[in-house]
C-alpha positions, 0 to 999 in steps of 0.5 A: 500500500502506498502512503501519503508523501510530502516535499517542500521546495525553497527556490529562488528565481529570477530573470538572470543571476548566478546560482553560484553566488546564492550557494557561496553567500548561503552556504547550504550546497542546492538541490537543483539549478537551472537557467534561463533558456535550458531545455526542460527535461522530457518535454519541448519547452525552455525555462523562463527563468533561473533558478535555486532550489533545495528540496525535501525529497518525498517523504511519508508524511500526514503533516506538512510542517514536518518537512516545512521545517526542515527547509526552514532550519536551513534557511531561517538563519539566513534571513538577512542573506536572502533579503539581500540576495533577492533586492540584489538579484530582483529574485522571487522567494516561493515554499512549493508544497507538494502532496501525493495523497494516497488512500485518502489520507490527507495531511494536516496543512496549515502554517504556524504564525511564526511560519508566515511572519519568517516568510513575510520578512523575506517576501516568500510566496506558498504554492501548494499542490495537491495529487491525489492518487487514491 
């Protein structure tokens, strides 16, 4: 029987800028990069933009804050950084929550307010999408 998994993504994206320097300035090594113009994997189109991402991975979950805290244990001490990188670079800050729900069980979802204040401060947008299997 499959279970339920979630993954949290943090990226930072924008127009044009070197992901190099966000993991230098960071110190945290991403989970993916890519550029503007690469080809996308197994289809025909070209990404519109750069990117910088660290990821959770799939990972069997009925909550969603589990993972989400994750990233944040990462990042959180880096708050300064980002606001700096992404008024230097014009970047966009986004939480991508992904949820695979499998025989319906579905995940508690929500954002503790110290979530939304932290995402606040550095101007984070949440994305969160659904799949539902079973």
């Amino acid at each position: 029987m499959n279970k339920t998994s979630v993954m949290v993504e943090f990226t930072l994206t924008g127009d044009q800028f070197n992901p190099d320097l966000i993991t230098e300035k960071l110190e945290i090594k991403p989970n993916e990069i890519y550029y503007k113009g690469d080809q996308v994997k197994h289809r025909k189109a070209v990404r519109k933009e750069t990117c910088w991402s660290i990821n959770t991975g799939y990972q069997e979950s009925l909550d969603v804050n589990i993972q989400l805290r994750d990233v944040l244990e990462k990042i959180w001490p880096k708050k300064n950084d980002l606001r700096e990188l992404q008024v230097e670079n014009n970047l966009e800050i986004k939480f991508c929550i992904v949820i695979k729900i499998e025989e319906n069980q579905t995940p508690a979802i929500y954002l503790d307010s110290d979530i939304i204040a932290f995402a606040h401060e550095i101007k984070a947008e949440f994305d969160f999408d659904l799949y539902i299997y079973s």
